[in-house]
N, C-alpha and C positions, 0 to 999 in steps of 0.2 A: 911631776906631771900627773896630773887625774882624770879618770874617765869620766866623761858628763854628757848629758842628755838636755837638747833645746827645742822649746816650743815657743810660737808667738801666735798671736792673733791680732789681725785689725780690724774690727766688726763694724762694718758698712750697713747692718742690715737692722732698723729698728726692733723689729719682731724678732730679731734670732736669739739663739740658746744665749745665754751670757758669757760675757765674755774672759770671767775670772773663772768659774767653773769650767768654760772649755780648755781653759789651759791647767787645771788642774787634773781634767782627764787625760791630756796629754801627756802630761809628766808623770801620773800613775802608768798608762799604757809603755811607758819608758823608763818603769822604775828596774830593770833591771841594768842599766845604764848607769845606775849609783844609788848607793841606800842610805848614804851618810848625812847629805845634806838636802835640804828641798829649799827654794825660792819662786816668789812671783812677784813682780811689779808693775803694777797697774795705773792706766794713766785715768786719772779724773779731773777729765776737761783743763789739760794742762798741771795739774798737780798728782804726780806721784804719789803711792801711796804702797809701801811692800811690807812683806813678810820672809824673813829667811831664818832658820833654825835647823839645827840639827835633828834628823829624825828622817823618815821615810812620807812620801806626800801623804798618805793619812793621820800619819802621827801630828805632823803642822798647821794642817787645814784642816774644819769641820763646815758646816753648812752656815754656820750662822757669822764667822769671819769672810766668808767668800761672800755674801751677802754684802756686807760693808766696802767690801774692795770693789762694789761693781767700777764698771769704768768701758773707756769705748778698744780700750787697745792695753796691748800684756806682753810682758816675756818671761818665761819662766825657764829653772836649770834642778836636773837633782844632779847630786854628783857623787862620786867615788871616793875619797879623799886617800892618800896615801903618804903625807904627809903632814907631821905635826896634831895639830888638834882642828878635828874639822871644820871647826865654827869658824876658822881663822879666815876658812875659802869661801863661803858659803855663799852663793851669789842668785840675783846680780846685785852689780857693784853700782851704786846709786848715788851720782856727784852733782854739787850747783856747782858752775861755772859762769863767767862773763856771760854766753848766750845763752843762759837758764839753765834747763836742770837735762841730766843724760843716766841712763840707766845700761851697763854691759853685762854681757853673759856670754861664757867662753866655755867650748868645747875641743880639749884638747890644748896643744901649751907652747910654749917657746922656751928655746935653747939658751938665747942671748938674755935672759933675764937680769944676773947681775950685773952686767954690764949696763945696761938700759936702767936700772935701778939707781946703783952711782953716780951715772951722767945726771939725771932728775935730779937726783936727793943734789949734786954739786952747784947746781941752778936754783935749789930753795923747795923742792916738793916736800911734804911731811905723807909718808903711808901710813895707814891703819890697820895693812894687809901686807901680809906676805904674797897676794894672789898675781898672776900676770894680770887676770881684766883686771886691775885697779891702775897697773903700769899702761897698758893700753887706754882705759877712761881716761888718763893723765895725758897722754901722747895727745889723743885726743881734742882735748877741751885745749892745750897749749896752738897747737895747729890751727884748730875753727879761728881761732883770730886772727887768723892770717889770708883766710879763705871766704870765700861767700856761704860755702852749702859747707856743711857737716859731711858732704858726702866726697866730697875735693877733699876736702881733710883726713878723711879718711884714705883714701888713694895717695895721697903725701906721708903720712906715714906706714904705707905697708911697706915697700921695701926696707922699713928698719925692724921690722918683723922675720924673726929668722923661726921657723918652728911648723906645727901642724896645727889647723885651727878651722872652727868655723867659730862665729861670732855675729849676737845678737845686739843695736845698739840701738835702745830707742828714746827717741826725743817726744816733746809734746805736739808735734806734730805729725811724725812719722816712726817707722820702724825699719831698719836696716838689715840686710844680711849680708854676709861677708865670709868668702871662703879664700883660704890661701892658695898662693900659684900653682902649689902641685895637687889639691883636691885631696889632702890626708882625710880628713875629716867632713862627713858627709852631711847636704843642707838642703831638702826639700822643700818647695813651693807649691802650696795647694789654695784652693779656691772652692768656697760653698756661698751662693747667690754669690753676693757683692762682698764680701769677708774673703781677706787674703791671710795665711796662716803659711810659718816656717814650722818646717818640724826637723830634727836629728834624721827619724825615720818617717817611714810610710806608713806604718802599720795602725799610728793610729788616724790616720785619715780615713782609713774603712771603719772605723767604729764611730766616729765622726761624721760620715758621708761627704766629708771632704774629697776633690775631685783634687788628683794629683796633676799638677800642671807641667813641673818638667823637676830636674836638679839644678839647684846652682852652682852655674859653672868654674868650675878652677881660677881664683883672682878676679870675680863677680861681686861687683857689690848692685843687690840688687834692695828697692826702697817699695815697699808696700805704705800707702796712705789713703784715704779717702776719694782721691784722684783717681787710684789704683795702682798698678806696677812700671817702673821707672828703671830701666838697668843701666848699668856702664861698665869698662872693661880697665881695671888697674893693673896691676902687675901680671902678666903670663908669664907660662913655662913650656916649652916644647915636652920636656916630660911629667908624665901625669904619676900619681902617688897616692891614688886612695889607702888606705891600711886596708890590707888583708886581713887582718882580724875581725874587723865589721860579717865580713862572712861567715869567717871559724868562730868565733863567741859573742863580738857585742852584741851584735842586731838582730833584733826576733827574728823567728823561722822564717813570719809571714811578710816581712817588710822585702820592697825590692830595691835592689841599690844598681845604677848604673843595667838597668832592664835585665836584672838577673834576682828571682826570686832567691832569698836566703836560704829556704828549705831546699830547694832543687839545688846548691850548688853545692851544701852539705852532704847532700844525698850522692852526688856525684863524686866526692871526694873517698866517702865509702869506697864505691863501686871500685873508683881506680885505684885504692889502697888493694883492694882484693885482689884484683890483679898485681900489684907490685909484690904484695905479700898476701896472701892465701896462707891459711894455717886447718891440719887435720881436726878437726873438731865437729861434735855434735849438736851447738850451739850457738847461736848471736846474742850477746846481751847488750844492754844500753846503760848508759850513766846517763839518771837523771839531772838536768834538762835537754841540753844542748848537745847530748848523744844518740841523739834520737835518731836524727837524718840519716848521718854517715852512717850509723851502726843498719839502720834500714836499707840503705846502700849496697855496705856489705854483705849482708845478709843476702839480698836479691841475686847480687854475683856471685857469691857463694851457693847458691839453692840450699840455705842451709833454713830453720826456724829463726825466729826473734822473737826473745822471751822474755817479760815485764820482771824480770829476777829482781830487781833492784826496787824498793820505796822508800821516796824521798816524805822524808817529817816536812809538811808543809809549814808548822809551824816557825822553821828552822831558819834564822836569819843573821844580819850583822851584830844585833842586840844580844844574842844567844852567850851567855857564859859558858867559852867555849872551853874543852878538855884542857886538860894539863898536858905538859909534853910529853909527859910519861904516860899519861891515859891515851896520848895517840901513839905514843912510837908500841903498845899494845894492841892497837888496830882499834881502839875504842870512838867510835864517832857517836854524835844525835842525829846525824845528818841525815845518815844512810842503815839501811836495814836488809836483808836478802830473804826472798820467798824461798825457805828450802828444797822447795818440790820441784822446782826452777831447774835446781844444778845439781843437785845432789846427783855424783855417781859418772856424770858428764864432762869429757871435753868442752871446757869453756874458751870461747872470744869475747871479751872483752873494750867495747869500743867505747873511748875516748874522744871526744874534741882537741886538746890538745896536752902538753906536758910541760910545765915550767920549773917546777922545784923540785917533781918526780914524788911526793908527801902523800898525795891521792892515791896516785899510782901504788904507793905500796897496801896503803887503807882498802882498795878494791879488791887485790890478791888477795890479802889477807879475810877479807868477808867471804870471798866466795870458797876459799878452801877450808875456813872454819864451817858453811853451810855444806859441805862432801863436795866441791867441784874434785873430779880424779884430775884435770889439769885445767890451768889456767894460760890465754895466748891475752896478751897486752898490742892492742891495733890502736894507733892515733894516727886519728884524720888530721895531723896538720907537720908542718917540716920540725926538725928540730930547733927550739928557740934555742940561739949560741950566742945572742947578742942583747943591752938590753935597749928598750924601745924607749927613747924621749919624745915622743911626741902624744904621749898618756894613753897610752895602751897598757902598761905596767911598771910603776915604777919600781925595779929592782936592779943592783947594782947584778956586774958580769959573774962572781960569784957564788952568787943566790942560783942562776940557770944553771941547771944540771947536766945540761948536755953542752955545757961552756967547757965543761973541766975532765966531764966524766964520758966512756965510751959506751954504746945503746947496750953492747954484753955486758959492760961493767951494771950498766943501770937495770939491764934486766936480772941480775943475781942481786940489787940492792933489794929491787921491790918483790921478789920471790918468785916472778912470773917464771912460765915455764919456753917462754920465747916473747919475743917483742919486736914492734917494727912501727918503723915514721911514715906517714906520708913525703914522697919526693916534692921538691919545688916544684920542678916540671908540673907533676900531678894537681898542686894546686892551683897552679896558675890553667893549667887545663880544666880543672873544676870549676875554678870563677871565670873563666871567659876570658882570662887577662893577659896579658904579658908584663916583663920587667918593665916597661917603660908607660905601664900603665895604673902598678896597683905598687907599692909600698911593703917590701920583703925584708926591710932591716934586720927585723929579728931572727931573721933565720940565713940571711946571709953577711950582713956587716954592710950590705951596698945601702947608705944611707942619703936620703936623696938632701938632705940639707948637710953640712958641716955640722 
């Protein structure tokens, strides 16, 4: 499963910005969604026309290819990859069929892959991709002949979709969107004049001036075209299943999901960390990016300072020829660096977003006590991950999770800290506004809302 970021646009409005270019802003504004892969396909008056390659959205697009892709309508995806070699995923997945040509882009993944692979492949499919949207294209394009609208067809095969998913599918007439029964994976509808635009998030619709119209609802397949918006209702679930991770890391501070800004629910997870766990200290620190909030959080409940200790190499990225293992199990990063003057001398807190393999975790102790912290307290805003997440939030077997095997004292003598403490469930689910039957906790409880 891999993490991924989707944007569309359908440009109704002669005079507006273009419409390859805006979807390029989108997928930068969501480049922290994935850095591995970028794609766009663009429709030109019924023919397609795309670019997908390995790299980051600047690295694949320059001004003078978006120029050539103009066109009236787009979807674009960067992604994460976590398997194999990423070019294999790199979407969207772009197919002629019987009723002309279709283009998909998938966010987030399914369980039942093999199986839905074999059935195809024993009926005559040939893939070019390991990817699920090429299995889905396929479902797909087999279906429409059996239906009148592309959009029946699509409702005919979701129930044979077992997983987390939002999904982009556009034809040369229209543009689709499509969220699974339980709303793992989040899928925005916004609107500037007469231009209807999907996005993963929000966030870049303010930079956009895109006006956010609502979310798409759980088992929505809702059709943006010239017409404008067309909804219908496929498969539901009494229980709802956003991933809780959209909060704790994927999604910008500034994006809101489900009428809950990201930064305020971060910031809130802080706060009630402090109260769960409170630690004697002189100090708040932050790990930069995504430790901002909570660590501010804490801080506030704490009446303690928040101090910029940490700078992040902005150069520092997935490209980066990263250390040896020996250079990290040394504490050696490019990544991260410490303002001396910060810590030195001081009880230090340490706030985190969250803890998956505990690697970081010992990389932070170790910076701040090589910089004079006299102690070091390890605070994560998020529950223990014990389980691992297939619905592309991270692909790692049970394993790999540290807190699958290991106990939080055992983990706080690995990574040197001088105490350590998790966010409770309770507490997140109090942070995001949610309850179990509304947000997606596998990883940190085993309660998995699909098989």
């Amino acid at each position: 499963m891999d993490r991924s970021g989707l944007f569309a646009m359908y440009n109704n409005n002669v005079d507006a910005f273009s419409t390859a270019a805006s979807i390029y802003y989108g997928l930068f504004s969501m480049q922290h969604r994935g850095m591995d892969t970028t794609g766009i396909c663009i429709n030109q008056n019924g023919q397609f026309k795309y670019k997908k390659e390995e790299g980051m959205v600047i690295d694949v697009f320059d001004e003078s290819l978006l120029k050539r892709m103009e066109g009236h309508a787009g979807i674009g995806q960067v992604l994460q990859c976590s398997r194999g070699d990423a070019r294999d995923f790199a979407q969207p997945i772009v197919i002629r069929y019987t009723s002309g040509q279709m283009a998909v882009a998938l966010s987030g993944g399914l369980v039942n892959t093999d199986e839905l692979r074999k059935e195809l492949e024993l009926q005559g499919a040939v893939f070019q991709t390991s990817d699920d949207a090429e299995i889905i294209s396929v479902l797909i394009s087999r279906a429409r002949n059996r239906f009148e609208t592309i959009e029946e067809a699509i409702a005919d095969i979701m129930p044979r979709l077992k997983g987390g998913y939002s999904l982009l599918v556009m034809t040369p007439r229209k543009i689709i969107g499509v969220r699974d029964p339980f709303g793992m994976k989040p899928l925005i509808l916004g609107k500037k004049r007469n231009s209807l635009y999907f996005s993963s998030e929000t966030c870049i619709f303010n930079e956009l001036d895109v006006e956010v119209i609502r979310e798409v609802l759980p088992g929505e397949i809702v059709t943006i075209n010239q017409d404008g918006i067309k909804s219908s209702m496929s498969q539901t679930s009494e229980k709802k299943a956003l991933c809780s991770y959209e909060y704790i890391y994927h999604s910008r501070p500034d994006s809101v999901i489900q009428g809950v800004e990201v930064f305020e629910a971060r910031e809130a997870m802080g706060r009630i960390l402090a109260k769960e766990a409170p630690a004697d200290a002189d100090v708040i620190v932050w790990v930069p990016n995504s430790g901002l909030a909570s660590a501010s959080g804490y801080a506030k409940a704490m009446g303690l300072p928040l101090e910029d200790a940490f700078i992040k190499n902005k150069f520092h990225c997935n490209k980066f020829v990263q250390p040896t293992e020996d250079m990290v199990r040394r504490g050696v990063t490019m990544k991260l660096a410490v303002i001396k003057s910060r810590v030195c001398g001081k009880r230090v807190v340490v706030v985190d977003d969250s803890m998956v393999k505990g690697t970081t975790g010992r990389i932070l102790v170790d910076l701040l006590k090589d910089a004079g912290a006299k102690e070091v307290h390890v605070r994560v805003a998020a529950p223990e991950v014990k389980y691992p997440c297939h619905f592309g939030g991270f692909d790692l077997d049970q394993a790999s999770l540290i807190s699958s095997h290991v106990t939080t004292e055992h983990i706080k003598d690995m990574i040197g800290a001088d105490s350590l403490a998790f966010l409770s469930v309770e507490g997140l689910l109090e942070a995001c506004q949610g309850t179990e039957d509304t947000l997606c906790m596998a990883c940190f409880t085993g309660k998995y809302p699909v098989e």
